[in-house]
Structure formats: structure tokens, C-alpha cells
N, CA, C and O atoms as a MOPAC input file, in Angstrom:
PM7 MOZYME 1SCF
protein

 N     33.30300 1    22.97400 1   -12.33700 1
 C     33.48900 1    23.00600 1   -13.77400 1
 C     34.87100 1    22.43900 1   -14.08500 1
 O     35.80400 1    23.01200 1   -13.52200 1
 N     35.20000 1    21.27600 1   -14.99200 1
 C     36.09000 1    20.93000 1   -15.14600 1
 C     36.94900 1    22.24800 1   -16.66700 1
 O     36.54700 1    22.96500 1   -17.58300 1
 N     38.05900 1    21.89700 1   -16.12600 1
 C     39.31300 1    22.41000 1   -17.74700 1
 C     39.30500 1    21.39800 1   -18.46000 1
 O     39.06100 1    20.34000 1   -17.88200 1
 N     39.56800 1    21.36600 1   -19.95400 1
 C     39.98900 1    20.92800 1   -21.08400 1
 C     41.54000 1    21.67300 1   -21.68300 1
 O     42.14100 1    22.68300 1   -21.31700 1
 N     41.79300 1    20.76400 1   -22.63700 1
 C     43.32700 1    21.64200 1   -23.08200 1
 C     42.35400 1    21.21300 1   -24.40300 1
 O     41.63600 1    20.21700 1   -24.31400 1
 N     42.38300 1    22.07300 1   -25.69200 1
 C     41.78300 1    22.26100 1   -27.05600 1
 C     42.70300 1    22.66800 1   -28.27700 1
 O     42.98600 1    23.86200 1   -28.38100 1
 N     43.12700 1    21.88900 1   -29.08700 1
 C     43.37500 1    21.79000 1   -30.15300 1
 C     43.03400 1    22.52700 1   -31.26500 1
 O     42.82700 1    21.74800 1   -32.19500 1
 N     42.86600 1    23.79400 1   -31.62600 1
 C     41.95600 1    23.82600 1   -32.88900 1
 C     43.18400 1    24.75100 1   -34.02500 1
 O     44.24400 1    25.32400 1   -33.77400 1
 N     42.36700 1    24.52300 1   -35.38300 1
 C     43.50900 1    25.22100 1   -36.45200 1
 C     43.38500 1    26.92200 1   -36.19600 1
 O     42.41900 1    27.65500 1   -35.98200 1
 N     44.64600 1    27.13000 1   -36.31000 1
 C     44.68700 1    28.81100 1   -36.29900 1
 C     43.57400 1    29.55900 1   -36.92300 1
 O     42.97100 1    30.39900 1   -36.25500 1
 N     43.35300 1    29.39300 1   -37.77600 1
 C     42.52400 1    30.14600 1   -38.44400 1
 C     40.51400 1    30.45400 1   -37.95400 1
 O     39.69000 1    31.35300 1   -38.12000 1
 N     40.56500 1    28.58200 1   -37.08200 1
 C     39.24200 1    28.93200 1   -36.58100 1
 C     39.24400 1    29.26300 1   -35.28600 1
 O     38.14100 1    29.64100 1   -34.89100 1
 N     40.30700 1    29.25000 1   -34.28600 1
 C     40.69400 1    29.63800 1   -32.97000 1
 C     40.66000 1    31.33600 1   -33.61400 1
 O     40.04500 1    32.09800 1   -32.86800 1
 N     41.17700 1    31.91700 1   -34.74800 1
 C     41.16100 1    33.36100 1   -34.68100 1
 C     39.99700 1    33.79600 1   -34.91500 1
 O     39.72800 1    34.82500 1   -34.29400 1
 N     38.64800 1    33.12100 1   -36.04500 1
 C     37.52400 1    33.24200 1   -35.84900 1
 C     36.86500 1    33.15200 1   -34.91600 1
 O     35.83800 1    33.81800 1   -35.04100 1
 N     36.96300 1    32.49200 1   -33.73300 1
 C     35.97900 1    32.38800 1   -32.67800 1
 C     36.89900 1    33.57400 1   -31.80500 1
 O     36.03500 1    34.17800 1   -31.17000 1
 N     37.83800 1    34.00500 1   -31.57500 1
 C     37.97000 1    34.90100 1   -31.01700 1
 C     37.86400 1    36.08400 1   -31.48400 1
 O     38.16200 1    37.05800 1   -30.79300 1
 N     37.36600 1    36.20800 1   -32.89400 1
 C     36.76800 1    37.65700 1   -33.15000 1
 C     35.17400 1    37.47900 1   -33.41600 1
 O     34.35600 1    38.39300 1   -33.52200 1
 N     34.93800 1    36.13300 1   -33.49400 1
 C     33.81700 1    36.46200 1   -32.85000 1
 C     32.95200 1    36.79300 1   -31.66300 1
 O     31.87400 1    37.38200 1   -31.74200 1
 N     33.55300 1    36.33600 1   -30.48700 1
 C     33.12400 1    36.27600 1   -29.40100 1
 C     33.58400 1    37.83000 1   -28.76800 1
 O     32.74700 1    38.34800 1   -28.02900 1
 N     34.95900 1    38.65300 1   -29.03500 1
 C     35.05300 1    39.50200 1   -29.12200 1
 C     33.93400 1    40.49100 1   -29.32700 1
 O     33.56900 1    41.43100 1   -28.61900 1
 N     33.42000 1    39.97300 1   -30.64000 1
 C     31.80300 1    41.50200 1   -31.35200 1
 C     30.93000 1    40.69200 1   -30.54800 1
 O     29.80700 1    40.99400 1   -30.95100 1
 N     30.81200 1    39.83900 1   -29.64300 1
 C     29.54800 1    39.42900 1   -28.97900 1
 C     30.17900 1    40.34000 1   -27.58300 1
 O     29.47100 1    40.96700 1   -26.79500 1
 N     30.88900 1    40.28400 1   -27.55500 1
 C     31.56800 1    41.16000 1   -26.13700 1
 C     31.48700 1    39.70800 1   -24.67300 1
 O     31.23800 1    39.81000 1   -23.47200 1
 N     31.85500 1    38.40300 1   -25.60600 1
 C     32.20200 1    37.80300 1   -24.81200 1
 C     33.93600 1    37.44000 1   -24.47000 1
 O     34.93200 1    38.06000 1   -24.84400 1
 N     33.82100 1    36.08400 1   -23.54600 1
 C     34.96100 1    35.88400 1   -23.38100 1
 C     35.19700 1    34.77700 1   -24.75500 1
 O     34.27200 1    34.44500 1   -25.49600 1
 N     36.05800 1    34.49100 1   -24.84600 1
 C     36.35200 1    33.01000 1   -25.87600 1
 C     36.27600 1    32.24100 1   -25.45900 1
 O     35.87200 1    31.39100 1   -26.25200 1
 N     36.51200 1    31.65900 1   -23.99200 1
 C     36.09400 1    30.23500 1   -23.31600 1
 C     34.62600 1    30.42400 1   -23.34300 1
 O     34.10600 1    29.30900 1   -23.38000 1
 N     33.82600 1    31.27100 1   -23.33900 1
 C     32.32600 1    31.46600 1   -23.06300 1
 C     31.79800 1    31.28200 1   -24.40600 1
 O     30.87700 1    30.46800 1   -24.45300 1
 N     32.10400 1    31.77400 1   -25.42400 1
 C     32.11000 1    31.86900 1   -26.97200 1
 C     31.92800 1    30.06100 1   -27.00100 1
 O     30.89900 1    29.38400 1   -26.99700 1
 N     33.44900 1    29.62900 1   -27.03200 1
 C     33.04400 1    28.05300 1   -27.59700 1
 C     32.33200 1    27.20500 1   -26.31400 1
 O     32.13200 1    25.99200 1   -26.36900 1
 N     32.08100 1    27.81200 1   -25.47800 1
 C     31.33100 1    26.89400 1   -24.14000 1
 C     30.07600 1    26.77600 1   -25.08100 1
 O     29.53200 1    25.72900 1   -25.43200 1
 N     29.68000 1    28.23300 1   -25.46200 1
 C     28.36100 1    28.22800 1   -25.57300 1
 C     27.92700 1    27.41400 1   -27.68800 1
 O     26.85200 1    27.16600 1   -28.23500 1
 N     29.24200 1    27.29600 1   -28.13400 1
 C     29.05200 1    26.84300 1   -29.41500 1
 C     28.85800 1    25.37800 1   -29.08900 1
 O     28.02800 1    24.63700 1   -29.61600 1
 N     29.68300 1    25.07500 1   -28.20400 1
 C     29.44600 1    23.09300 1   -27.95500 1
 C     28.09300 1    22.83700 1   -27.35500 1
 O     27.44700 1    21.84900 1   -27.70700 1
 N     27.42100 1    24.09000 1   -26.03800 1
 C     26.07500 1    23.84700 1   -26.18300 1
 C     24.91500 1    23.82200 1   -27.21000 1
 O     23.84700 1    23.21200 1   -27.16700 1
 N     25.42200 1    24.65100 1   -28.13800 1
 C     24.60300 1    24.59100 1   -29.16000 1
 C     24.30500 1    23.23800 1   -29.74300 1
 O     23.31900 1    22.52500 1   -29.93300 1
 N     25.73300 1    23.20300 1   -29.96000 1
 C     25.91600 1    21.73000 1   -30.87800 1
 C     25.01700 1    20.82900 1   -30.61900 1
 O     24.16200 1    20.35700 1   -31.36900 1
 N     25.37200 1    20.48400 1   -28.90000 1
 C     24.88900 1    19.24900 1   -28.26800 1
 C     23.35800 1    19.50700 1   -28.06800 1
 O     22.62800 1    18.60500 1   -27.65700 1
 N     22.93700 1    20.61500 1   -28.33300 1
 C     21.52200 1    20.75300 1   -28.46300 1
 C     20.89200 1    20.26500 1   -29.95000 1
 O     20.19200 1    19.28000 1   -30.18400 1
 N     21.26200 1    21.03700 1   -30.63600 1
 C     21.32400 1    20.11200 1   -32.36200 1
 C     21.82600 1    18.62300 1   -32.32200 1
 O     21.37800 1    18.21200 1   -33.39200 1
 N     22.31400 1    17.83200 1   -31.89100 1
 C     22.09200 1    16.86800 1   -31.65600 1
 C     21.14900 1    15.70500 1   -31.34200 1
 O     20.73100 1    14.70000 1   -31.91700 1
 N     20.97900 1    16.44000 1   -29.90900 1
 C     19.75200 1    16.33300 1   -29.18100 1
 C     18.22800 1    16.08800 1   -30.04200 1
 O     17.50800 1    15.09200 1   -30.10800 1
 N     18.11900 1    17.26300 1   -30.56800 1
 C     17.18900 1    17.39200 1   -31.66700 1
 C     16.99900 1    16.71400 1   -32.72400 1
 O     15.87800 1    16.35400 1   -33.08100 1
 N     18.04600 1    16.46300 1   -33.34000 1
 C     18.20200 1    15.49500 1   -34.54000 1
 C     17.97800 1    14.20000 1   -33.67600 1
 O     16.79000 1    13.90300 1   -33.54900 1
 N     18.84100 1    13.40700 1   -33.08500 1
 C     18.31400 1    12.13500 1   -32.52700 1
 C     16.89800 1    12.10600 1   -31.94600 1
 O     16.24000 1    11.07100 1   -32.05600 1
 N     16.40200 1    13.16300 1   -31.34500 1
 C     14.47000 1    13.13600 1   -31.24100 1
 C     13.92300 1    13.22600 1   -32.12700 1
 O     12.80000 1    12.72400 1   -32.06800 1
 N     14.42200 1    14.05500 1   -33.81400 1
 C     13.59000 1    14.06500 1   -35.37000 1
 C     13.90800 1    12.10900 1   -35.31600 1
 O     12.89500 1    11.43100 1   -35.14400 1
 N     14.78700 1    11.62000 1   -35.41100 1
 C     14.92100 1    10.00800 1   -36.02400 1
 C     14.15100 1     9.21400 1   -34.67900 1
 O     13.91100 1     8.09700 1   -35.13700 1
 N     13.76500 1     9.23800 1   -33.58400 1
 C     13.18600 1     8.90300 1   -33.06300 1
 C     11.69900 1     8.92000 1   -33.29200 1
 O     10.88700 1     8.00700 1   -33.14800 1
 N     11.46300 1    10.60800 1   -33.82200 1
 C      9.89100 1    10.62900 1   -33.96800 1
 C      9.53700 1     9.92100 1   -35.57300 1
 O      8.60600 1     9.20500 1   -35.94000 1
 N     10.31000 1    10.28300 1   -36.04900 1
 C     10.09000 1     9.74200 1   -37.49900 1
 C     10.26300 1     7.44100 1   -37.40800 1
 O      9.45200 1     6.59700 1   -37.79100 1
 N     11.29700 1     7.30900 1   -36.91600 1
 C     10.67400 1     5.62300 1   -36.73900 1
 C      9.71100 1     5.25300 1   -35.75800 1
 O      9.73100 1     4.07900 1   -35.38800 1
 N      9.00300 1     5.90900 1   -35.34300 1
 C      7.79300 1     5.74500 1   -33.83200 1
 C      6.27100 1     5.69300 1   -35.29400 1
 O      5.45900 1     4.79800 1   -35.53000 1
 N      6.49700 1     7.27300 1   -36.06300 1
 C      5.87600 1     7.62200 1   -36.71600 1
 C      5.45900 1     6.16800 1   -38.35200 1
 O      4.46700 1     6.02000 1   -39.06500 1
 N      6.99400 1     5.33300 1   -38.27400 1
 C      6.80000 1     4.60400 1   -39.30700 1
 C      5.76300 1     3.40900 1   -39.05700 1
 O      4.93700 1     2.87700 1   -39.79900 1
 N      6.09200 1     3.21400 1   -37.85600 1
 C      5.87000 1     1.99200 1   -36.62900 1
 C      4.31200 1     2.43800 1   -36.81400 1
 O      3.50800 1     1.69700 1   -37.38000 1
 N      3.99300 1     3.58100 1   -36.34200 1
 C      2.23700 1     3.61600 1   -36.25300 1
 C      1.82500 1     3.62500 1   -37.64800 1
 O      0.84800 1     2.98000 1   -38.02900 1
 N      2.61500 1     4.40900 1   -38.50000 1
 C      1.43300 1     3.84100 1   -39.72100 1
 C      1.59000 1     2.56800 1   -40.03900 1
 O      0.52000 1     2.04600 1   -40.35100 1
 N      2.40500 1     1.94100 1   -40.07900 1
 C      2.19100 1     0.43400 1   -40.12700 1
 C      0.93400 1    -0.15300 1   -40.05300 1
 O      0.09100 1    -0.66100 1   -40.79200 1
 N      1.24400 1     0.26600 1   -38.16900 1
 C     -0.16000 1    -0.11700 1   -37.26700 1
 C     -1.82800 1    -0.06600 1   -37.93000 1
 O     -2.79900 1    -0.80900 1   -38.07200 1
 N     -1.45200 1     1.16900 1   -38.17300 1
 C     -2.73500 1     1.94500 1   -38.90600 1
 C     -3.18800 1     1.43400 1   -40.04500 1
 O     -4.39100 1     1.32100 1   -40.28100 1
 N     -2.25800 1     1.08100 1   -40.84900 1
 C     -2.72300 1     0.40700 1   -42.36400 1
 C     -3.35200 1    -1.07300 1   -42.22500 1
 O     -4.34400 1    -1.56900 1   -42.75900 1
 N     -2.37500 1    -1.61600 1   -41.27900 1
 C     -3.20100 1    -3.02700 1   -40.73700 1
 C     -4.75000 1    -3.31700 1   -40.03000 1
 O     -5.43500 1    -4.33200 1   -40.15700 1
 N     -5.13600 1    -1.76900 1   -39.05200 1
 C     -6.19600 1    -1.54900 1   -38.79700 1
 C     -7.24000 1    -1.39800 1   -39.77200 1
 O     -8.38900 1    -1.82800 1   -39.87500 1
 N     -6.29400 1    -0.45800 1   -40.63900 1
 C     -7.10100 1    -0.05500 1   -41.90000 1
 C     -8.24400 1    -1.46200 1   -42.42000 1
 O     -9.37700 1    -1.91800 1   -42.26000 1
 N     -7.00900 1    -1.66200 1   -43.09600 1
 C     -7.19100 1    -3.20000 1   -43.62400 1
 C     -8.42700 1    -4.51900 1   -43.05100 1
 O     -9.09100 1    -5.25000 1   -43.78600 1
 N     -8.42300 1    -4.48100 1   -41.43800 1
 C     -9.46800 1    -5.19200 1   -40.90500 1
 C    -10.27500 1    -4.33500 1   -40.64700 1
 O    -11.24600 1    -4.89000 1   -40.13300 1
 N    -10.42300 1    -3.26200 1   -40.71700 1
 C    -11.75500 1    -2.46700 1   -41.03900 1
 C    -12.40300 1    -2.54400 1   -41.96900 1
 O    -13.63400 1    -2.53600 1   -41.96500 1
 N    -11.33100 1    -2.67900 1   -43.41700 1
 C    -12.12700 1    -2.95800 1   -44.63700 1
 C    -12.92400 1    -4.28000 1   -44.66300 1
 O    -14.04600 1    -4.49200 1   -45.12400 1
 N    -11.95200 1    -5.21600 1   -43.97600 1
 C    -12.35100 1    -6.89700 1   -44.23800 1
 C    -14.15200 1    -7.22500 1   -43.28700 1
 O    -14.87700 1    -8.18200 1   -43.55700 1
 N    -14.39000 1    -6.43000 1   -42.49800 1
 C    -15.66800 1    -5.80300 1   -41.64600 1
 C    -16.57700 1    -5.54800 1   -42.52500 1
 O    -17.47100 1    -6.23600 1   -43.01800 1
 N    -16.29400 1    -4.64000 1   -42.64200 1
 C    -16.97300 1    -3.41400 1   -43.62700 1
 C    -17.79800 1    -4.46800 1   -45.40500 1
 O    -18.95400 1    -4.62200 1   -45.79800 1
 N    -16.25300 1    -4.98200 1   -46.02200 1
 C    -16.95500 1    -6.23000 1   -46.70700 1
 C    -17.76900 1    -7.30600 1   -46.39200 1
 O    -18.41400 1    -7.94400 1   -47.22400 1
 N    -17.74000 1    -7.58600 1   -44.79000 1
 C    -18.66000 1    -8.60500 1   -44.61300 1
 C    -20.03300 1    -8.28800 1   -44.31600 1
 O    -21.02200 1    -8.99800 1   -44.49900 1
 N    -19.95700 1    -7.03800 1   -43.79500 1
 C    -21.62400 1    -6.76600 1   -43.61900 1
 C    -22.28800 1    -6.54100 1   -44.51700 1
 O    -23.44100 1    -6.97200 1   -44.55000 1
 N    -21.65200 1    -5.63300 1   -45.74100 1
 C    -21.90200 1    -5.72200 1   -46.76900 1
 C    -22.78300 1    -6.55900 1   -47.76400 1
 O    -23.69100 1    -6.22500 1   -48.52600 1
 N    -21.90900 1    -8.34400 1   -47.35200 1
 C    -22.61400 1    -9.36600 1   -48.00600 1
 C    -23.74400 1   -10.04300 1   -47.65500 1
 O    -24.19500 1   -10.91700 1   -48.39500 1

């Protein structure tokens, strides 16, 4: 496990150490486990914009199918 040296403003360095405190953790464990979070919300969000342009991509697909289904569909028709 590597060290870091961390920067943060007084006021949220004293929040995370009273929070992690009422969790009855340590404070290196406290923000270990807040940056995992993070990088999990991340994670997540870049797989929502992934599924959502995959999702744009197939209806595309789909409307174009659509479409020569209809152009079918009109010819037997006639």
C-alpha cells in the first residue's frame, strides 16, 4: 500500500474526522473508503454514458430496420 501526503481545508479534515470517529473508524480508513466510493460513482456514471450512446446507436439501427420493413410491407401490399 502506498502513502500519500493530503491537503485538505480545516474544516473538512475536522468533518471527516468526526465522522469516521461515530463510524468507530480510523480517518485514513474513513477517506480510503470515501475515494472508493467516489471512484465507484465514477465508474458508474462512465458505464450510464456508455449505455446510453450504445442505446442511441441501436435505436438508430432499429428505426432504419424499421423503415425497410415498412418499404416490404408496402410492396406486397401492391
Amino acid at each position: 500500500m502506498s502513502t500519500i501526503t493530503l491537503r485538505l481545508p480545516d474544516d473538512l479534515l475536522k468533518e471527516a474526522s468526526l465522522k469516521a470517529e461515530y463510524l468507530h473508524m480510523s480517518r485514513s480508513d474513513y477517506i480510503r473508503k470515501a475515494v472508493e466510493n467516489f471512484n465507484k460513482e465514477i465508474r458508474e456514471l462512465e458505464k450510464r454514458k456508455r449505455l446510453i450512446a450504445i442505446s442511441k446507436k441501436v435505436r438508430q439501427e432499429s428505426l432504419e430496420i424499421n423503415a425497410d420493413f415498412e418499404m416490404v410491407e408496402h410492396d406486397i401490399k401492391a
